[in-house]
Biopython code that builds the backbone (N, CA, C, O; Angstrom):
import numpy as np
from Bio.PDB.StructureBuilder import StructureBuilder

atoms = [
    (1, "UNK", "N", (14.691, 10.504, -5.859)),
    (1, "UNK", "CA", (13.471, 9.894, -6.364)),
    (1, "UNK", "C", (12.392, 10.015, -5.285)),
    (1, "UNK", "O", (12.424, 9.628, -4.117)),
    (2, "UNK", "N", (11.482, 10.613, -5.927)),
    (2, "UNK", "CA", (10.190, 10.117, -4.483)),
    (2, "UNK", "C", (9.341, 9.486, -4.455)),
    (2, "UNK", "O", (9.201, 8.778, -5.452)),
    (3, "UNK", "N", (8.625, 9.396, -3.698)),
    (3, "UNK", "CA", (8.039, 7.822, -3.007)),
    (3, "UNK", "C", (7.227, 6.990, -3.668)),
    (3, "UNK", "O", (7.213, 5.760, -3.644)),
    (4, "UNK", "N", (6.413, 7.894, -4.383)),
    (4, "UNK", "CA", (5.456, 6.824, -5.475)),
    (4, "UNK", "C", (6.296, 6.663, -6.793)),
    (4, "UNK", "O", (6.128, 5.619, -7.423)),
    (5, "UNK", "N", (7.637, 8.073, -7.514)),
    (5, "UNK", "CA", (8.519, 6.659, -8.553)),
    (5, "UNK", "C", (9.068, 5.167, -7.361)),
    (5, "UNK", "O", (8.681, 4.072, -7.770)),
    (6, "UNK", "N", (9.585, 5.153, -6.515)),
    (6, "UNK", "CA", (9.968, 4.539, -5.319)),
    (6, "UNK", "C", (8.869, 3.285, -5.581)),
    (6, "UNK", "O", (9.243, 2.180, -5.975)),
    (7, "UNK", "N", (7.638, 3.575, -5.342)),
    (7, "UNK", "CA", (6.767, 2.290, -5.329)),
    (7, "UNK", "C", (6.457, 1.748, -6.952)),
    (7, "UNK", "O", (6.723, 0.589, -7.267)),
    (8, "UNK", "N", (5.946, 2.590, -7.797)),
    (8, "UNK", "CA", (5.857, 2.247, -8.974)),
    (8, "UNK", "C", (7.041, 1.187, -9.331)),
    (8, "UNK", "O", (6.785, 0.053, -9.735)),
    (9, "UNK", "N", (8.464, 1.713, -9.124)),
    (9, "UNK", "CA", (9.444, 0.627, -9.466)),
    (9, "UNK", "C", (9.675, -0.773, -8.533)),
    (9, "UNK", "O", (10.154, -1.823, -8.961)),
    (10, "UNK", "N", (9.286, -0.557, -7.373)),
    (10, "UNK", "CA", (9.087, -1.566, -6.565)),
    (10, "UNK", "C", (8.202, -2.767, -7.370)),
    (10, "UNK", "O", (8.395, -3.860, -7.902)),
    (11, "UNK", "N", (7.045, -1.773, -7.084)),
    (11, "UNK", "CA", (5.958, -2.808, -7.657)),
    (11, "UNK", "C", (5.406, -3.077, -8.972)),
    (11, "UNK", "O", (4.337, -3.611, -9.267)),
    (12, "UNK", "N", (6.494, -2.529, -9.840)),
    (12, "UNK", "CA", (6.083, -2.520, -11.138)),
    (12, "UNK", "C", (4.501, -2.252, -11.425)),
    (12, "UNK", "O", (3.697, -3.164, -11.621)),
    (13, "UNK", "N", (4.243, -1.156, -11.422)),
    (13, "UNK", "CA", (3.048, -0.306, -11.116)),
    (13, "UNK", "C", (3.084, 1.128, -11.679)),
    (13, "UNK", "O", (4.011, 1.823, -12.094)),
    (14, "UNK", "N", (1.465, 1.379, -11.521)),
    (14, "UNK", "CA", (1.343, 2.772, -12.184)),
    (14, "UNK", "C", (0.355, 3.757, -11.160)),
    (14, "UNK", "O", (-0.524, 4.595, -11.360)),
    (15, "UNK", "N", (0.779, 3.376, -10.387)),
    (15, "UNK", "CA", (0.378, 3.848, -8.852)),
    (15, "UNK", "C", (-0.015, 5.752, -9.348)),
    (15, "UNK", "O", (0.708, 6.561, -9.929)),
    (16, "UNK", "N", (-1.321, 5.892, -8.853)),
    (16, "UNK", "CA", (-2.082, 7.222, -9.258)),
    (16, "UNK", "C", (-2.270, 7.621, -7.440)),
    (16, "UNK", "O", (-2.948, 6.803, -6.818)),
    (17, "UNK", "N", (-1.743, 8.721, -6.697)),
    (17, "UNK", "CA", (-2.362, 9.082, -5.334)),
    (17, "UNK", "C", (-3.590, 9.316, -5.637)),
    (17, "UNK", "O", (-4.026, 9.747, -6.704)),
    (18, "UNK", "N", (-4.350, 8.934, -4.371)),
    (18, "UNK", "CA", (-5.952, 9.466, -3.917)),
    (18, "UNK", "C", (-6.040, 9.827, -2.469)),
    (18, "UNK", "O", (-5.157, 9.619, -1.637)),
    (19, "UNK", "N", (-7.320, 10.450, -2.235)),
    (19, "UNK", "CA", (-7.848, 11.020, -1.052)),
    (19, "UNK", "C", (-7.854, 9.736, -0.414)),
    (19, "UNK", "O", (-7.592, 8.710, -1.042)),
    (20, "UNK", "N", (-8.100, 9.745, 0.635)),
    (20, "UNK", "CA", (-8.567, 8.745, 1.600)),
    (20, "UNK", "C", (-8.764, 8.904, 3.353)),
    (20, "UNK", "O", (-7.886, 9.450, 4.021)),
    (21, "UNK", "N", (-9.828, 8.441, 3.877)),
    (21, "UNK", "CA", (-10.315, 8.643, 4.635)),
    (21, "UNK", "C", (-9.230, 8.840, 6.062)),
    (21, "UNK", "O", (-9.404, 9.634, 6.987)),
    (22, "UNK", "N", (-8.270, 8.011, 5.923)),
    (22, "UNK", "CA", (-7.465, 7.568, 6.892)),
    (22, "UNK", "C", (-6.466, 8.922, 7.105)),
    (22, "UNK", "O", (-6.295, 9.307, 8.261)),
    (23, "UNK", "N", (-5.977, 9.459, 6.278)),
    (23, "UNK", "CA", (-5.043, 10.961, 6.129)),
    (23, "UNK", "C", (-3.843, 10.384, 5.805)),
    (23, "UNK", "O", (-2.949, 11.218, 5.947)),
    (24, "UNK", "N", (-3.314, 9.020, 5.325)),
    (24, "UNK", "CA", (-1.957, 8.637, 5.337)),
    (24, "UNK", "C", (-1.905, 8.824, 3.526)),
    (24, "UNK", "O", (-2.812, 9.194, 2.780)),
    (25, "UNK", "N", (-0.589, 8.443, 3.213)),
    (25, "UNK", "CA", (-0.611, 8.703, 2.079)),
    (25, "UNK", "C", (-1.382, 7.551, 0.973)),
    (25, "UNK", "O", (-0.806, 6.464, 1.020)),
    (26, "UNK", "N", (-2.140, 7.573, 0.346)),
    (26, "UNK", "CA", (-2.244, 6.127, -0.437)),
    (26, "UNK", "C", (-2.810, 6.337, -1.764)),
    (26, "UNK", "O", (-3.514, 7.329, -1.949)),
    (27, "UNK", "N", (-2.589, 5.544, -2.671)),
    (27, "UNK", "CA", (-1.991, 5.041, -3.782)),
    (27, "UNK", "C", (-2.940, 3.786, -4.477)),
    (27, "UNK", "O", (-3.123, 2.755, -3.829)),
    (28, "UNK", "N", (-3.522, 3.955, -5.833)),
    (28, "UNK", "CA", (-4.080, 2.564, -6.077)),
    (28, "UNK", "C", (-3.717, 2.760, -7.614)),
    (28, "UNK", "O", (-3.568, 3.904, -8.045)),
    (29, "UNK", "N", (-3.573, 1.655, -8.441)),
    (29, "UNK", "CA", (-2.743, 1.215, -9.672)),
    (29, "UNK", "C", (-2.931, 0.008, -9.750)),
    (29, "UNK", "O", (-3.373, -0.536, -8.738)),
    (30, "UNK", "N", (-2.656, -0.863, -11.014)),
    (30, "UNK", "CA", (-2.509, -1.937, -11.654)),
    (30, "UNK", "C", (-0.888, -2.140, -10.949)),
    (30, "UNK", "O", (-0.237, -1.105, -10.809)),
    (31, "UNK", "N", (-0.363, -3.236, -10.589)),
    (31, "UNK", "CA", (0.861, -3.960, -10.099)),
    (31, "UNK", "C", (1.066, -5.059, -11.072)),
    (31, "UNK", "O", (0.351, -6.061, -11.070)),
    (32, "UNK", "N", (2.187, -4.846, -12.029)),
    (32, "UNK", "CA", (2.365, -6.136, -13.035)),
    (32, "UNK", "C", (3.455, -7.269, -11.927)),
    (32, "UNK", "O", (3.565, -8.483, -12.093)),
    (33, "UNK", "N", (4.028, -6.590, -11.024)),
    (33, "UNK", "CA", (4.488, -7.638, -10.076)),
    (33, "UNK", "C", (3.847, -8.656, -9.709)),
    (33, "UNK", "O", (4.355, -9.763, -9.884)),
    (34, "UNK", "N", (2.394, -8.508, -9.025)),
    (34, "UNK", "CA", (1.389, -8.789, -8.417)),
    (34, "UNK", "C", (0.187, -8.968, -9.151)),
    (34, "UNK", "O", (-0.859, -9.305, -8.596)),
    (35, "UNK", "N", (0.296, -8.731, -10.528)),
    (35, "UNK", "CA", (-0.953, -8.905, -11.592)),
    (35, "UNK", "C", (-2.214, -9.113, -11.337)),
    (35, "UNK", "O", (-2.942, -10.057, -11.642)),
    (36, "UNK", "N", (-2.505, -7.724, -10.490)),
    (36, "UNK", "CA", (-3.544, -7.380, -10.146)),
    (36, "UNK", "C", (-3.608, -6.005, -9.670)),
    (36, "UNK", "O", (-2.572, -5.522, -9.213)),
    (37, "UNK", "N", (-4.583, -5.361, -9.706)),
    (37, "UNK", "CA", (-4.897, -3.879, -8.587)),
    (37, "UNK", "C", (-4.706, -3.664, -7.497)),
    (37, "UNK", "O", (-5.400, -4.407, -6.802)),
    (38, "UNK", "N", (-3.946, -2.838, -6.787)),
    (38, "UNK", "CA", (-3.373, -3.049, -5.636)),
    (38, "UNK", "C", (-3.588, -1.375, -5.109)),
    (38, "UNK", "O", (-3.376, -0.454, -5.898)),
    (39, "UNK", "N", (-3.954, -1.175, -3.939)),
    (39, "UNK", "CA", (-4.234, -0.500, -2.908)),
    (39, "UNK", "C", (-3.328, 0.043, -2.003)),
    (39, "UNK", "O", (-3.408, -0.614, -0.965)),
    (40, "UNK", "N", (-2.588, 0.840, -1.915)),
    (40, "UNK", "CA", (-1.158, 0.959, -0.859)),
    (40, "UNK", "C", (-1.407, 2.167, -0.302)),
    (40, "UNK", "O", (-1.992, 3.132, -0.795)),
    (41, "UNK", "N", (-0.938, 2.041, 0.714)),
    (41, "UNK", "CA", (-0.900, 2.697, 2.386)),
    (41, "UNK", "C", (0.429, 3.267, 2.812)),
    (41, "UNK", "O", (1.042, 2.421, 3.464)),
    (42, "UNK", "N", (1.150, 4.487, 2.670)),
    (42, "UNK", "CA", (2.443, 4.556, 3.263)),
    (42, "UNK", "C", (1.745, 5.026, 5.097)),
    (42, "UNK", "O", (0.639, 5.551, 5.225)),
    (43, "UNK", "N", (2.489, 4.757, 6.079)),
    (43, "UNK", "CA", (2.445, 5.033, 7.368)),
    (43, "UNK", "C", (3.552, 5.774, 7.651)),
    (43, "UNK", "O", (4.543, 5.640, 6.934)),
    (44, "UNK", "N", (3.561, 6.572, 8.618)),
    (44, "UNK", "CA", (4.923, 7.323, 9.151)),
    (44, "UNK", "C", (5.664, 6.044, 10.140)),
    (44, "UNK", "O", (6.890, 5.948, 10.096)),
    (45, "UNK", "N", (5.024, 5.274, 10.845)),
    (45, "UNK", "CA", (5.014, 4.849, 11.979)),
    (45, "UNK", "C", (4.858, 3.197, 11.724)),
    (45, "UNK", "O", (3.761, 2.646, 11.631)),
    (46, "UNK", "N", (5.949, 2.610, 11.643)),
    (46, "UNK", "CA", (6.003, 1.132, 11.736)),
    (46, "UNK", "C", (4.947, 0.604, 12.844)),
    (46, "UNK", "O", (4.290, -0.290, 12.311)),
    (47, "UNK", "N", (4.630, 0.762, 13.862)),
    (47, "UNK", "CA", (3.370, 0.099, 14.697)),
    (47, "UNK", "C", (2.145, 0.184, 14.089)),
    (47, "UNK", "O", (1.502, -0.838, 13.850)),
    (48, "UNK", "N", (1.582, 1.714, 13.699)),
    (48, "UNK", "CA", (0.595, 1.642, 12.690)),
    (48, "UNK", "C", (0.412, 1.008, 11.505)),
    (48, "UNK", "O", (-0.626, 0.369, 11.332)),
    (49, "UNK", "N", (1.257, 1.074, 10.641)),
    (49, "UNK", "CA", (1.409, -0.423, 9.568)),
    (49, "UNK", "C", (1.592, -1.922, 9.979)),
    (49, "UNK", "O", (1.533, -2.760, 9.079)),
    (50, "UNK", "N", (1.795, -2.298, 11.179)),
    (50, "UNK", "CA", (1.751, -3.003, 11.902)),
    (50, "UNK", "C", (0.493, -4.047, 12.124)),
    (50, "UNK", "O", (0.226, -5.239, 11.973)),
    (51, "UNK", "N", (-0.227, -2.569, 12.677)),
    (51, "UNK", "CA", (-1.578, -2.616, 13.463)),
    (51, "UNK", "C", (-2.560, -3.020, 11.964)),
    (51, "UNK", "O", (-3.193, -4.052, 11.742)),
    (52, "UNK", "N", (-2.420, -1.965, 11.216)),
    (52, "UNK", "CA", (-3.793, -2.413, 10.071)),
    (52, "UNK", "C", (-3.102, -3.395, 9.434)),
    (52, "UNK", "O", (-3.551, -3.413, 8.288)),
    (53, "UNK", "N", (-2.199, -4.279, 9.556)),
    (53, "UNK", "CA", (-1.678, -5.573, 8.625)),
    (53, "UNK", "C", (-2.620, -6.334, 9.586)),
    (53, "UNK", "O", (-3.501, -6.978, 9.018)),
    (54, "UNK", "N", (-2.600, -6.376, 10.824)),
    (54, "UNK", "CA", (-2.989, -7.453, 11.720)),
    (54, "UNK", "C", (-4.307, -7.391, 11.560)),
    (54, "UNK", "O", (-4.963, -8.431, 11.617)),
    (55, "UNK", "N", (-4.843, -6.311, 11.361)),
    (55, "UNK", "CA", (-6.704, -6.112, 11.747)),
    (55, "UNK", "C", (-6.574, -6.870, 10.270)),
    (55, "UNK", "O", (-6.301, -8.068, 10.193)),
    (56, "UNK", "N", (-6.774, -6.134, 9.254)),
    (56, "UNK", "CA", (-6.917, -6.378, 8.344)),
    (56, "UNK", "C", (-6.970, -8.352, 7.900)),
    (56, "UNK", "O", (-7.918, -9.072, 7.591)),
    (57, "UNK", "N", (-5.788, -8.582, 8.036)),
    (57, "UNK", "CA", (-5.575, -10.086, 8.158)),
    (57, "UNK", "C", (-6.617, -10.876, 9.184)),
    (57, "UNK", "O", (-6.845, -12.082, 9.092)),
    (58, "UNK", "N", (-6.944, -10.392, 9.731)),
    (58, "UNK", "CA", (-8.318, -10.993, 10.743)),
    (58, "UNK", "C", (-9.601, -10.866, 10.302)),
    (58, "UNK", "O", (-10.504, -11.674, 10.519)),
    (59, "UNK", "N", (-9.714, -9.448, 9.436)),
    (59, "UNK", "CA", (-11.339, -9.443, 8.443)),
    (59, "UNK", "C", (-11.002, -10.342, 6.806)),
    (59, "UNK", "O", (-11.750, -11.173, 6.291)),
    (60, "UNK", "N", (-10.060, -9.996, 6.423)),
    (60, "UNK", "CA", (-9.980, -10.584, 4.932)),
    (60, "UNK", "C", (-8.981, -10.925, 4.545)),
    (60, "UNK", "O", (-8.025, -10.819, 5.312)),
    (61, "UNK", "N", (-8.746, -11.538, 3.051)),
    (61, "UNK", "CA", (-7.489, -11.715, 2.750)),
    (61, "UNK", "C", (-7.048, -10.633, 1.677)),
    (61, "UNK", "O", (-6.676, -11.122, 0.611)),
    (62, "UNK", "N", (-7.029, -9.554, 1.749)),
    (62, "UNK", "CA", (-6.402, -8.479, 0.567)),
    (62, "UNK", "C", (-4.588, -8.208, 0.932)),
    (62, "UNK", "O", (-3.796, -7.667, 0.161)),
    (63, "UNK", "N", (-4.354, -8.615, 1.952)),
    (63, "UNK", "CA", (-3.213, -8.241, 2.459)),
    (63, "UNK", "C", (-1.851, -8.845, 1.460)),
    (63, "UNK", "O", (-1.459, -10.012, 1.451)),
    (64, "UNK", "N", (-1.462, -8.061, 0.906)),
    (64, "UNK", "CA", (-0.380, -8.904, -0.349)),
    (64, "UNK", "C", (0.871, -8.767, 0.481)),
    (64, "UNK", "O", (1.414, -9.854, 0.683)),
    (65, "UNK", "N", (1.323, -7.987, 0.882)),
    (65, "UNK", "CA", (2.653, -7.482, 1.482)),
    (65, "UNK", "C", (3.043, -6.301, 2.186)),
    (65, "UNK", "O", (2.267, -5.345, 2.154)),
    (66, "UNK", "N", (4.095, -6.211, 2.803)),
    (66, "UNK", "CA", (4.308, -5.102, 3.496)),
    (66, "UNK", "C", (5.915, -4.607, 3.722)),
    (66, "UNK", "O", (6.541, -5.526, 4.250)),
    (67, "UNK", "N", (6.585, -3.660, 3.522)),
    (67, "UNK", "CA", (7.599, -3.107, 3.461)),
    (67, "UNK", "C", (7.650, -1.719, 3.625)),
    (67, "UNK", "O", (6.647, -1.011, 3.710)),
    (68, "UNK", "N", (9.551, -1.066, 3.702)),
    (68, "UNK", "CA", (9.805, 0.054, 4.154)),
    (68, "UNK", "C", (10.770, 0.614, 2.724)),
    (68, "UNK", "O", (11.441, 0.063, 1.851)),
    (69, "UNK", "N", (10.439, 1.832, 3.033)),
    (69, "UNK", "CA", (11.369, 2.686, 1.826)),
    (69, "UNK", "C", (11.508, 3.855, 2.741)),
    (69, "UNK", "O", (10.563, 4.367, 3.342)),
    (70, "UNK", "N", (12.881, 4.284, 2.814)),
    (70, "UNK", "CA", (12.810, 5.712, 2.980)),
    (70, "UNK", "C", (12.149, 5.726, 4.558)),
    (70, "UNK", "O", (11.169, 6.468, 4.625)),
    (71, "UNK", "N", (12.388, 5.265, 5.423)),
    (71, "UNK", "CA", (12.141, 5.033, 7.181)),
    (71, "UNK", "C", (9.621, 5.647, 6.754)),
    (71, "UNK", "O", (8.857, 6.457, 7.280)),
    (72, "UNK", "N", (9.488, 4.674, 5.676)),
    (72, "UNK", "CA", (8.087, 4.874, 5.949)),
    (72, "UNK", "C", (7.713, 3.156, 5.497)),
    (72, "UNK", "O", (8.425, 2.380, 4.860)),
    (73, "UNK", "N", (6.502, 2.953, 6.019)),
    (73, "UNK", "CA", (6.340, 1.920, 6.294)),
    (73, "UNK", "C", (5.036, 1.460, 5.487)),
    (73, "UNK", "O", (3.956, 1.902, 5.877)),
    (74, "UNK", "N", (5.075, 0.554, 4.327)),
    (74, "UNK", "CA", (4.377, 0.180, 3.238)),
    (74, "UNK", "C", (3.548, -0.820, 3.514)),
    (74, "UNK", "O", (3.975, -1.876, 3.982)),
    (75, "UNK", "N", (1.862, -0.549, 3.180)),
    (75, "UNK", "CA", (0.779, -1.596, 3.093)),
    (75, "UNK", "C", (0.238, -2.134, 1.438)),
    (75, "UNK", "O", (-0.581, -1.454, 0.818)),
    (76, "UNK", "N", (0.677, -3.108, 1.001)),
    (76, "UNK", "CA", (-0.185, -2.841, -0.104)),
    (76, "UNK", "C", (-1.221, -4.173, 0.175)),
    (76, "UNK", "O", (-0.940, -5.103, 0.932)),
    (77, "UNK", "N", (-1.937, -4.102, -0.272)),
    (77, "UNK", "CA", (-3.733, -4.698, -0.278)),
    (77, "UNK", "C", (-4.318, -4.770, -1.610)),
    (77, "UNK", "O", (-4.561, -3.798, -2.324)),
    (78, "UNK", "N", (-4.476, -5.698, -1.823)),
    (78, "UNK", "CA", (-5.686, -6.030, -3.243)),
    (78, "UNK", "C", (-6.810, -4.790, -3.187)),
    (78, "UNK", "O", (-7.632, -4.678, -2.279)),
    (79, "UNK", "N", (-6.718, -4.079, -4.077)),
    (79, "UNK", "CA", (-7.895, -3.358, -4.184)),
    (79, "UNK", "C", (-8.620, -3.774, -4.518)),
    (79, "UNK", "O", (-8.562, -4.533, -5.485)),
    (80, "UNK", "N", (-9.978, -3.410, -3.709)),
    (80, "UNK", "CA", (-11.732, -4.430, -3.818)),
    (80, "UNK", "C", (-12.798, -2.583, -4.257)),
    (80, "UNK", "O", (-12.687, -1.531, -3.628)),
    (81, "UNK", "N", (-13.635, -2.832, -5.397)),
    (81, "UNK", "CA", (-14.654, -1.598, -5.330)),
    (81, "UNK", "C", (-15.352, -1.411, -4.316)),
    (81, "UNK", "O", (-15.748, -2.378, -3.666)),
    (82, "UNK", "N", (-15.674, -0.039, -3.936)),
    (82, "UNK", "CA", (-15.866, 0.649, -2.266)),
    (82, "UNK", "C", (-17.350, -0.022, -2.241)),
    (82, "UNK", "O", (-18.069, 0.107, -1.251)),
]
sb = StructureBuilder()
sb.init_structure("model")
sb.init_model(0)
sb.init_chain("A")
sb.init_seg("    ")
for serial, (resi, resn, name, xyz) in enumerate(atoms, 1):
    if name == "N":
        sb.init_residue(resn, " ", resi, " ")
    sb.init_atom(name, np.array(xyz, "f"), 0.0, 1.0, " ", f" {name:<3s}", serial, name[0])
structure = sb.get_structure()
């Protein structure tokens, strides 16, 4: 299975990939887990998912959760319009 069926079933979601500025992989969809729009971030690197949980949590509250699948390291965030 790969990574976005992987998150879709996680998060009971319909997770669509997009571009994004950052180069990591990410992901935005409706989450019926979370019954709301949600924003996700895979990282290669547990410190870097780390790091933007912490910043992030210091500017706002979008931060829903964070987990690993497959040795990569998961951000998901309330998606807010750019």
């Amino acid at each position: 299975m790969i990574l976005i069926e992987k998150l879709n079933q996680k998060l009971q979601s319909n997770l669509k990939p997009i571009n994004h500025e950052s180069l990591n992989k990410t992901f935005v969809g409706y989450s019926n887990l979370y019954q709301q729009s949600v924003f996700v971030k895979q990282f290669a690197k547990e410190q870097g998912c780390y790091t933007e949980e912490t910043v992030t949590r210091q500017m706002n509250d979008r931060v829903i959760t964070t987990f690993s699948i497959d040795n990569r390291y998961i951000l998901v965030l309330k998606d807010v319009e750019p």
